[in-house]
N, C-alpha and C positions, 0 to 999 in steps of 0.2 A: 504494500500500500504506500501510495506518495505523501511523504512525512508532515507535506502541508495541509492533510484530512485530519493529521493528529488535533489539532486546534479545534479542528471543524465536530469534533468526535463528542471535544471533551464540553463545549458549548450545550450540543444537543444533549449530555446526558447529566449535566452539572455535577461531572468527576473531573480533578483536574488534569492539566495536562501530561503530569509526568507519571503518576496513576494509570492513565490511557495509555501512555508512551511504554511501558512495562509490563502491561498488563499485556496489551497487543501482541509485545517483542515474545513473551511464554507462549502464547495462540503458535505465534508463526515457528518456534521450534514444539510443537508438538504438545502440547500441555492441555488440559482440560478444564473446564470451569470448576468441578470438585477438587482437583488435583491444586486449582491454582488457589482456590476458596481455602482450602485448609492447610496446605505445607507453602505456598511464598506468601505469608502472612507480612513479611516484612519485605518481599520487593513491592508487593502491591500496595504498601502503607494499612493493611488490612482491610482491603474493597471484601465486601459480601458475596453468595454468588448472584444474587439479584441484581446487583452493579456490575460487574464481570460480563452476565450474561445481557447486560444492557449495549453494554462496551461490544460485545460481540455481533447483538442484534443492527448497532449501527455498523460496523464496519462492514456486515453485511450487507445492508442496503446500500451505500457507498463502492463495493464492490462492484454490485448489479450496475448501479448507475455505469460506472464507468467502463462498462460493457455495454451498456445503450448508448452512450456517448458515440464510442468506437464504431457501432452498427450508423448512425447517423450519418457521421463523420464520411465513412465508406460512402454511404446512399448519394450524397449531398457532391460528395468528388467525381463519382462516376457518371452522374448529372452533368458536370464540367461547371458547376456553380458556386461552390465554394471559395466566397474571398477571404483574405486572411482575416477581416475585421468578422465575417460570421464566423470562421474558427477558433479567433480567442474568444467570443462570447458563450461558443458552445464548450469548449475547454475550462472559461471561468463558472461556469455554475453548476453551482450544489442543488439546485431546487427540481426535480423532477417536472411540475406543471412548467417550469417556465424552458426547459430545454424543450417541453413538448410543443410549445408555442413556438420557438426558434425551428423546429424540423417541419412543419404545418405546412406551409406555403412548398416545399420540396417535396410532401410525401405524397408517396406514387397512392392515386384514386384513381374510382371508376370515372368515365366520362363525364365530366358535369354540365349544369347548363350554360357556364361562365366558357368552360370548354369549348362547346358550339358559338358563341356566340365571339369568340374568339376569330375563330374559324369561319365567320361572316364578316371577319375586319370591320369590328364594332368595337374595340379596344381602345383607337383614339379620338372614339366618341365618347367611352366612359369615362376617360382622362378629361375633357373641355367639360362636361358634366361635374365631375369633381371636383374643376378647378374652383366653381360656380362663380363666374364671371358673366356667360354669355343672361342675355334679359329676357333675349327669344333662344330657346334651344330647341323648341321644333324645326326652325330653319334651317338650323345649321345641321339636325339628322334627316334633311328631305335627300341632303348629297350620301350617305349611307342607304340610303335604298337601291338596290341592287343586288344581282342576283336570286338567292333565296330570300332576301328582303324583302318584301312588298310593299312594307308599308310604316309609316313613320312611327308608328304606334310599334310594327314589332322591333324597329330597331331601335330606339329606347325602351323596350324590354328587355333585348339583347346587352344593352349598354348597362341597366338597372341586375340584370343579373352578374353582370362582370365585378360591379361596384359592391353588391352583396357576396361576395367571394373574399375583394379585400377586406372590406368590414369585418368577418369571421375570420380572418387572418392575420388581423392585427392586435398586435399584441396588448397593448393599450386599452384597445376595449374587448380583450375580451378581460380581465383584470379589474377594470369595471364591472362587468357584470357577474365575475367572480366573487365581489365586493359585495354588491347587492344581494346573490345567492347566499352567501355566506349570513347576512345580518336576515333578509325578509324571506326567504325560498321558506315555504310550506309545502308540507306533505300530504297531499290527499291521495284515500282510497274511497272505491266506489264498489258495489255489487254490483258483477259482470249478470245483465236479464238473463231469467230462465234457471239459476243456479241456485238458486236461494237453497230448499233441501238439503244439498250436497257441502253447501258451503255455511252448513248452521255452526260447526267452531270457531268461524269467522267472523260470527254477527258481530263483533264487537267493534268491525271495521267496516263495516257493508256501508256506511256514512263519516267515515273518520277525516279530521283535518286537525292539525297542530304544524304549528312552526319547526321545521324541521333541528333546528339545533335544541328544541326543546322535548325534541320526540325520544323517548326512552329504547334503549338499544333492543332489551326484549321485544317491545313492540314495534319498533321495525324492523327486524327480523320476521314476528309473524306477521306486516304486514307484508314482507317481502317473498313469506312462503306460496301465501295465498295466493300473490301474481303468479308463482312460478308454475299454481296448480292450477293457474287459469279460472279462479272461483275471483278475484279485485283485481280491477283496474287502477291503477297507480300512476302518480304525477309529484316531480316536484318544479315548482314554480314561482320566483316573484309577482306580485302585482305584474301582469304587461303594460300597464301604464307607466309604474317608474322606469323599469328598462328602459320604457322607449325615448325616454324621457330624459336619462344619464346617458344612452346613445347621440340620441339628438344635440342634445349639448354640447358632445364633442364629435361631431360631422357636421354639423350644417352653421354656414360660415354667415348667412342673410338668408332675406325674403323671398331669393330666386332660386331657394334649393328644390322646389317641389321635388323632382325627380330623387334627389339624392335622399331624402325623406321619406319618400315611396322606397328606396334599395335600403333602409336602416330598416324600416319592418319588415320587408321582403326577409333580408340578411338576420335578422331577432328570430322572426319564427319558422324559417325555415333552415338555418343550421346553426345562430349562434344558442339559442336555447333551448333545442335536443341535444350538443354536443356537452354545454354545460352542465344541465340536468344529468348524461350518462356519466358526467365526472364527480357530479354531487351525492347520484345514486351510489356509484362505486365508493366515493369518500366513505358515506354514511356509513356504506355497507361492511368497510372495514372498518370503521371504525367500531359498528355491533360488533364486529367477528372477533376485535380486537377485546374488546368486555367480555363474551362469551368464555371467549378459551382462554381468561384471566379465572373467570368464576370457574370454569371446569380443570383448569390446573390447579386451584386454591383446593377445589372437592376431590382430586386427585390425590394430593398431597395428602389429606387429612385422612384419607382410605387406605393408604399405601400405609401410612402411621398408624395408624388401630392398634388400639391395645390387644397384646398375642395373648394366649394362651399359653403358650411355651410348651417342652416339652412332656407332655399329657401322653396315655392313651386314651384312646377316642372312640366310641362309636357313634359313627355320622349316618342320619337319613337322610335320603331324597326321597321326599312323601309322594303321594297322589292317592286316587281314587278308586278308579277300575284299575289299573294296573297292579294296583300294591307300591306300600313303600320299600325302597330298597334299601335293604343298612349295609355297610362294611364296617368291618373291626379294625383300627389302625395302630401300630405301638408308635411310640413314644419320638419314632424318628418319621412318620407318616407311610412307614411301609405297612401296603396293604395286607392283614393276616388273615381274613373272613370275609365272606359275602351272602347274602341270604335277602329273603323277599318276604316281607308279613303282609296282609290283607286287613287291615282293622277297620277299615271304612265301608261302605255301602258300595258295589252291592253285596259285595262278600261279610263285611262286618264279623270280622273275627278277631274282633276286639282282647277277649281272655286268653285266644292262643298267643296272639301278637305280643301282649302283657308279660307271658309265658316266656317265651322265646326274648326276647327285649332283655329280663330278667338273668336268666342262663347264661348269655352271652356276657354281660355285662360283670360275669362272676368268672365264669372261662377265660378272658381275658383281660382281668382285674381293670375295664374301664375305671377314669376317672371323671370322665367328662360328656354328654352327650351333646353332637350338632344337630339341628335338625333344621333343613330347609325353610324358607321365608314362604316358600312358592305356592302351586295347590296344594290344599289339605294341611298344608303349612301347619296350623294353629288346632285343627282337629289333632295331629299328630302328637303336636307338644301337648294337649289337655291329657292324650293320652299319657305320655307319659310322666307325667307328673303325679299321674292315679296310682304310678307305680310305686310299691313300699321297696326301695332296695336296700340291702343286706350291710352295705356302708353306704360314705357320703358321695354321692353321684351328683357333681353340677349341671343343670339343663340349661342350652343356650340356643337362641335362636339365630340362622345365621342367612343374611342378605344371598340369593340366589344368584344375584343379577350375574351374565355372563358364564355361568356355569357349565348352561348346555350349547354354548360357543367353543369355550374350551373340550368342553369333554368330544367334541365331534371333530377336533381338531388333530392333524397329522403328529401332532406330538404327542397328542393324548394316546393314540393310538399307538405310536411309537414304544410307551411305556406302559399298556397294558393292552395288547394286542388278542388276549384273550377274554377281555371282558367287553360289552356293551358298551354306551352311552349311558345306560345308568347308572353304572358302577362306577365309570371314572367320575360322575357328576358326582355321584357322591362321597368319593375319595374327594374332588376339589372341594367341596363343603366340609368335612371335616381337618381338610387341613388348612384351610382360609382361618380356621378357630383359632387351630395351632400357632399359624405365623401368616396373616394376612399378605405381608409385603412378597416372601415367597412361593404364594400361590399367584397371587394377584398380577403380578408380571408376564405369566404366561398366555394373559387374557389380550386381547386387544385393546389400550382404555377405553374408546368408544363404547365400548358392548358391556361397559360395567355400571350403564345406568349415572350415573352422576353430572350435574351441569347444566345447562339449556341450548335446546337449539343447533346441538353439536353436529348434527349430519348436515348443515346447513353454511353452515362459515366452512370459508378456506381449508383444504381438507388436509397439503400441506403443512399450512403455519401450525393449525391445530397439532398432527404431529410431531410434528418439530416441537412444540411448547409439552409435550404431553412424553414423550421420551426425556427432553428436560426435568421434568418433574420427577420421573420415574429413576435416572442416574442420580439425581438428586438424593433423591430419598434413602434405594442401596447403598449408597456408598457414605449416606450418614450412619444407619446403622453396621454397614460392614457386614463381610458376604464372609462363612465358613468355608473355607475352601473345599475341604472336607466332604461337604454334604449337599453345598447349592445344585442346584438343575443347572442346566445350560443357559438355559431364560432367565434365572438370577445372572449369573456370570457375564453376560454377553452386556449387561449396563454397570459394570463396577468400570471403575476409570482407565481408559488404556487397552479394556481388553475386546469386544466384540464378538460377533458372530464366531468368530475362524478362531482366535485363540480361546472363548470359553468351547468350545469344540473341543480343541488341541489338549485341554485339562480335562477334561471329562476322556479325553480313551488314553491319556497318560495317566490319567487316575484310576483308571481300569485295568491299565496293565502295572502297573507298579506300585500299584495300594496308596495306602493315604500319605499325603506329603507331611515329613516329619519339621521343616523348616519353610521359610522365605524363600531361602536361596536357590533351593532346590526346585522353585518355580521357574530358574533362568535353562532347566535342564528341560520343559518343555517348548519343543520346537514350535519358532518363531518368536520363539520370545524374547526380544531382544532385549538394549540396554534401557531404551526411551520407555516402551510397553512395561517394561519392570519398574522404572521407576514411578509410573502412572496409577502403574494397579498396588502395589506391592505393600503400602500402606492401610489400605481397603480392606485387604484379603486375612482375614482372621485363620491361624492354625493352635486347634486347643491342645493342652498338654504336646506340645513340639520340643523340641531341643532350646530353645529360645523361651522364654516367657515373652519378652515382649513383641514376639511375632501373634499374639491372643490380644494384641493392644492397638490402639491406633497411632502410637510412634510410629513413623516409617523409619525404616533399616538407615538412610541415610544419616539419621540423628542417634543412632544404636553408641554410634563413640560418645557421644555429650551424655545419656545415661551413663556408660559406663564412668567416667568423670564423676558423677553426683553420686554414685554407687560408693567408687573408692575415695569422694573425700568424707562420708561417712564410716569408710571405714569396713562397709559391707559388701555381698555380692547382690547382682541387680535382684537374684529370684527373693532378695533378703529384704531390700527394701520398696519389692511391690507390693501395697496396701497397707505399708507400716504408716501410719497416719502419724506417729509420736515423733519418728526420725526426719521423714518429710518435710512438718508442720518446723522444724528446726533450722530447716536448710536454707541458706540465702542463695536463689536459682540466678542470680541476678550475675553471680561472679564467674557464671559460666556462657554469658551471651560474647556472640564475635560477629561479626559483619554479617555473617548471614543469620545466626539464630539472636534474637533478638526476644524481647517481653513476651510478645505475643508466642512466638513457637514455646520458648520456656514454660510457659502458663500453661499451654495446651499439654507438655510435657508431663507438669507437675498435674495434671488433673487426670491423667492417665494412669501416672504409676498409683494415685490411690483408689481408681475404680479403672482399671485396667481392663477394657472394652464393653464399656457398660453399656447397656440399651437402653436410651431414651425413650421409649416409648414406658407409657405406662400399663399395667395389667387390667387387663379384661374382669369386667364384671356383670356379674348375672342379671336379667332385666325379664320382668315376669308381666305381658299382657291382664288387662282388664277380665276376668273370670269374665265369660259368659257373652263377649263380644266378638262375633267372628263373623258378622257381616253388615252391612252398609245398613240394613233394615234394625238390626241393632241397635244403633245409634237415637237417642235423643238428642234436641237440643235442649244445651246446658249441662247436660252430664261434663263431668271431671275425669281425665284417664290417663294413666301413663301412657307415654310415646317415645320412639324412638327418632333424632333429627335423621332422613335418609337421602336428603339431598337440599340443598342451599342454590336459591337466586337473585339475582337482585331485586328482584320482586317480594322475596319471601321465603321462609323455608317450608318444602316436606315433612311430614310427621310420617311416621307408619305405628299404628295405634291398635295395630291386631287386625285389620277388615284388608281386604281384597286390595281396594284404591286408598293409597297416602292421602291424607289431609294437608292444604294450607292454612300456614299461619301469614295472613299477609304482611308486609313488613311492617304495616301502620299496626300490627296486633301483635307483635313481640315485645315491646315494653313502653312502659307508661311514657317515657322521653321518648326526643323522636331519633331515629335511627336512620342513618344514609346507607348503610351499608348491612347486611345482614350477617357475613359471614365473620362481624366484628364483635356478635352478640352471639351468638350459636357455634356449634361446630358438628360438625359430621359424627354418626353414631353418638351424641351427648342424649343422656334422658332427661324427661322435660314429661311434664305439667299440663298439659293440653286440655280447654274447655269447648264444645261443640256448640259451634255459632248458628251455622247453614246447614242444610240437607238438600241436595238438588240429585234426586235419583235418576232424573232424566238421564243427565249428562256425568252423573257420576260423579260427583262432585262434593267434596267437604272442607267446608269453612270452620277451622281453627282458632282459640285466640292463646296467646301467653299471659296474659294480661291479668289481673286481680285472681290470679288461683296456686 
C-alpha cells in the first residue's frame, strides 16, 4: 500500500498514525488480527481487535479502490482521452462517488438519445443553446434541419437531449443533488394491485413514507424484501420541485433559457434522478446491511461464548412425535457410546416405557446431564423427563436446535458417523452444543444458526467475512486443545486453516497426541510464520511444558523462565502460586519488545494458566403447563429465555412453538437505543404477556414492572 493512505487510514478510523503504520507493517508480513490483538501488544501501543480489524477493513477498501482506479485509468487511455490534468484528478482521490463522476462522461453505454442526436450534427446547436445568448433560437435551428431532421421542433429536441446528457454528467450538479438526497430524499413504498393476500406480512408498508435518513435499517430492509418479492413498489425521492429548482439555479444564466430549462427537467427525470436514487438505494442499502451483520456478529459472539457445560457425560435427545425421540449416550469427551429410539408421544404414547428406558441408561452410563432438543415435542419431552425420579443428581437442560439438522446432513457429519442417520448425529450435535457450545457450533454454517435479522438478505460476502471474524475471534480467545479439537475448530485458530488443521488431524492420527508446542513444527507445512501464529492459541494438557496449557506463546517461554529463576523456583513451581507471584516486581523484566502490557498478560497466566472465560451453564426450567400459543394469557408472568437480539427488540423463547417480543420500548422503564446493551443472548428474564395475535402468530412481551 502507498504510504500516503497511511494518513488517509488513520483519519477515517480515529487511530493514529503510527498505530496504523505498524499495525499494517504485521498484516503485510503475515500476522492476524488475534495474533496481533494479543502478543504485539506493544508494537500496536495496545489497539483492540475491533481497531485492528477497523484498520484492516479500511485498507481494504483502499485497496479495491485502487484497482478501480487502474481499470478507469486503462478504459479512459485506450479511449485516446486521457489528459494529464484528468489523471492526476483521478490519481488524487480517495472518495469512490467522486472518481465515479470523473469516469461518467468516458464510460462505454448503450446508445443514447444524446448519441443520435449527435449523429444528426445537432451538437453545435446545443453549445449556442447553452451559451444562452441567442433571443430567437428557433432561427438559428431552422439551419439544423436536415437530413433526418425535419423539423425545428425535432432539432431542439435533439439539441435539448445532448444538453440533458451534460447536465447528468456534470459533476457539480450532480453533488447538488446529492446534497438534497442526502438532507430531503424520502422513502416511499406502495402495494403493488392485486397482491394484497400474498403480501399480508407487508401490511405494514403497503402505505409507508418517512425520510429516508430517518428510516430504521430493519425497516428498510423489509421494505426492500418486499420489492425484491414483487408484493411494494419502492421510491426514493426529493420534492421534484426543489431539485429543479437547485438545478435551475445553477444552469440557467436569464430569461432566454427556455430551452435549457426544458433539458434540466428533461436531464432531473430522466437520468439524473434514477441514477441518484440507484446510489441512495444502494447507500441505504448498505448501510442496513452494515447494522444487520453488526447485530448478527454481536449475537454470534454471544452464542459462540455460552456458558459450556464442560466435560459431562450426556444423554442428548432429538424429540419428535410420530417418529420417536432419538437419545444417544455420550462420555465425557463427546464420543458417541449408545443410541436408541423411545416413542412417549402420540400416536404411540409410550410414555412409562420411555421413563423406563430414559432411567436404565442414565444408570448404565453414569449420565450427569441430560440435553434435550428446543424443536418438536421439545417441551413434551422435557415435562417428561422431569417426571423422572432418578437414582442420583441428573441436571435437565434445554438446548436451542437451531442449525442442527444442517449440520447433521452435512459431509462432515457424515464423515464422522457414516453409520448413523441424520438423527443421530443431530442428536450427538445437541448434546455436545451442552458440552462446549463454541466447538460444536463452528461446524455449523452461522447463517443457519438462527441468530440476527435479515441475514439472507445483506451482502452475503461482507456478512461472511464479519461472521468468520467473529468466529476466529472467539477460538482463539478461548484456545483450541490441540489434542481433541475437530478440524472445524482448528481451521479458525490463528495461522492455521483448512490445509494445516487437516495436516494435524492425520499427524495426530498417526503419531498420537502431541506431547509439546514444538512438536507442532514436525507437522508438514508448518512452517516458521504458521507457528508463530497459531502456536500461542493451541492448548496441550499435561505436555512436557506446563506452559504450552497456557496462553504464553513459546516466544516469551525465556522471560518466564527469568521470573521462574529470580524466584528462585522452576516454572511448573510457580504456576498458580499466587503468594510468590503476588511478590514479584514483572516490571524489571520488560525490554523493547515485552513491555507492561505483554508482562501483565504474562502474570495473569501463570496464576490461572489457560482459564476459560466463559462462565458455566445453568439450568432454566419453562412455565409448568405452557406449551402452546393457546396457552398463553395476557398478563401472565413467565420465565424466558433471551434467543435472539435486534434492534428493534429482543426474542424471548418462553416454552411455546413461536418466541415472543419484547419491543425495545418494553425492556426497561429508561429509554434504551440499543438493545443488545440491556440483554444478552441465552440470559433468563422475567417476561409479562402483553398481545396475542394467533392469526399471524404473534406474541407481545414486556420486561417492564415484573
Amino acid at each position: 500500500m502507498k504510504t500516503e493512505l497511511i494518513p488517509l487510514i488513520s483519519t477515517k478510523t480515529g487511530i493514529s498514525v503510527r498505530q496504523v503504520e505498524k499495525t499494517l507493517a504485521l498484516f503485510y508480513d503475515g500476522a492476524t488480527i488475534p495474533f496481533i490483538a494479543r502478543y504485539r501488544k506493544e508494537a500496536t501501543s495496545n489497539l483492540d481487535e475491533l481497531q485492528i480489524g477497523l484498520i484492516k477493513s479500511e485498507q481494504e477498501k483502499l485497496d479495491k479502490l485502487e484497482k478501480r482506479k487502474k481499470t478507469i485509468l486503462n478504459s479512459i487511455e485506450e479511449q485516446g482521452k486521457l489528459t494529464n490534468e484528468l489523471n492526476e484528478a483521478i490519481q488524487n482521490t480517495y472518495d469512490t462517488i467522486e472518481l465515479e463522476d470523473l469516469y461518467l462522461p468516458f464510460k462505454q453505454k448503450r446508445k443514447t438519445k444524446a448519441d443520435t442526436a449527435r449523429e444528426h450534427g445537432l451538437e453545435p446547436l446545443a453549445r449556442i443553446i447553452m451559451a444562452q445568448h441567442e433571443q430567437n433560437i428557433e432561427s438559428r435551428a431552422v439551419s439544423f434541419v436536415r437530413s433526418k431532421i425535419t423539423t425545428v421542433e425535432e432539432a431542439l429536441q435533439g439539441a435539448r437531449d445532448i444538453i440533458a446528457e451534460w447536465i447528468n454528467e456534470n459533476k457539480r450538479a450532480r453533488m447538488i443533488l446529492r446534497q438534497l438526497f442526502d438532507k430531503q430524499a424520502v422513502i416511499s413504498a406502495k402495494l403493488i394491485k392485486g397482491k394484497e393476500k400474498e403480501a399480508q406480512k407487508y401490511s405494514d408498508y403497503f402505505t409507508y413514507e418517512d425520510k429516508l435518513s430517518r428510516c430504521k435499517s430493519h425497516r428498510l430492509q423489509a421494505i426492500r424484501r418486499g420489492e425484491k418479492e414483487e408484493f411494494l413498489k419502492v421510491s426514493i425521492r426529493p420534492p421534484e420541485e426543489y431539485a429543479l429548482e437547485r438545478l435551475e439555479r445553477f444552469f440557467i444564466k436569464n430569461d432566454v433559457s427556455v430551452q435549457v430549462a426544458l433539458a434540466v427537467k428533461d436531464s432531473y427525470k430522466r437520468l439524473l434522478a434514477p441514477s441518484i436514487e440507484t446510489e441512495f438505494a444502494s447507500f441505504s442499502k448498505e448501510r442496513a446491511d452494515e447494522e444487520a451483520i453488526k447485530v448478527f456478529s454481536e449475537n454470534l459472539k454471544q452464542l459462540l461464548l455460552t456458558a459450556p457445560l464442560g466435560e459431562k457425560r450426556i444423554l442428548a435427545i432429538d424429540p419428535g412425535f410420530r417418529t420417536g425421540c432419538k437419545i444417544v449416550c455420550l462420555d465425557a469427551q463427546g464420543k458417541l457410546l449408545h443410541n436408541d429410539t423411545i416413542f412417549p408421544h402420540p400416536p404411540q404414547s409410550q410414555d412409562v416405557q420411555a421413563m423406563k428406558k430414559i432411567n436404565t441408561l442414565v444408570q448404565q452410563y453414569k449420565i450427569e446431564a441430560i440435553a434435550t432438543g428446543n424443536g418438536t415435542a421439545g417441551r413434551e419431552t422435557e415435562n417428561l423427563i422431569r417426571r423422572i425420579r432418578f437414582h442420583d443428581d441428573v441436571q435437565v437442560f434445554v438446548v436451542s436446535e437451531a442449525g442442527a439438522s444442517v449440520y447433521s446432513a452435512s459431509p462432515e457429519a457424515r464423515e464422522e458417523f457414516p453409520e448413523y442417520d441424520v438423527t443421530v448425529r443431530g442428536a450427538v450435535s445437541i448434546g455436545r452444543r451442552l458440552m462446549d457450545p463454541l466447538a460444536e457450533l463452528v461446524k455449523i454454517d452461522p447463517k443457519s444458526i438462527g441468530v440476527g435479522q435479515y441475514q439472507h438478505d445483506v451482502d452475503q460476502k461482507k456478512l461472511k467475512d464479519s461472521l468468520d471474524r467473529v468466529v476466529e475471534s472467539c477460538v482463539n480467545l478461548i484456545g483450541v486443545d490441540v489434542n481433541t479439537a475437530s478440524k472445524h475448530l482448528l481451521k479458525y485458530v490463528s495461522g492455521l486453516g483448512t490445509q494445516l488443521a487437516q495436516n494435524i488431524m492425520v499427524y495426530r492420527n498417526e503419531h498420537g497426541a502431541f506431547h509439546s508446542r514444538e512438536e507442532l513444527k514436525e507437522v508438514p507445512r508448518m512452517g516458521a510464520k504458521a507457528f508463530e501464529q497459531c502456536a500461542g492459541f493451541l492448548r496441550i494438557k499435561n505436555g512436557s511444558n506446563p506452559l504450552d496449557n497456557s496462553a504464553v506463546h513459546p516466544e516469551r517461554y525465556p522471560v518466564v523462565k527469568k521470573i521462574a529463576r529470580s524466584a528462585g523456583l522452576q516454572i511448573s513451581e510457580i504456576i498458580g502460586n499466587k503468594e510468590v507471584i503476588g511478590k514479584l516486581d514483572f516490571s524489571k523484566f520488560a525490554t523493547e519488545d515485552v513491555g507492561p502490557a505483554t508482562l501483565n498478560d504474562i502474570r495473569k497466566e501463570l496464576l490461572k494458566p489457560g482459564l476459560d472465560p466463559r462462565k458455566k451453564t445453568k439450568v432454566f426450567e419453562f412455565a409448568r403447563g405452557i406449551h402452546k400459543i393457546t396457552d398463553l394469557e395476557i398478563g401472565m408472568v413467565l420465565p424466558g429465555i433471551v434467543s435472539n437480539i435486534t434492534n428493534f427488540g429482543a426474542f424471548i423463547n418462553i416454552g411455546v412453538k413461536q418466541d415472543g417480543l419484547v419491543h425495545i420500548s418494553h425492556l426497561a422503564d429508561e429509554f434504551i437505543s440499543n438493545p443488545a446493551d440491556y440483554v444478552q443472548l441465552n440470559q433468563h428474564v422475567q417476561v409479562k404477556v402483553l398481545g396475542i395475535d394467533m392469526e399471524r402468530k404473534r406474541i407481545s412481551l414486556s420486561m417492564k414492572d415484573v
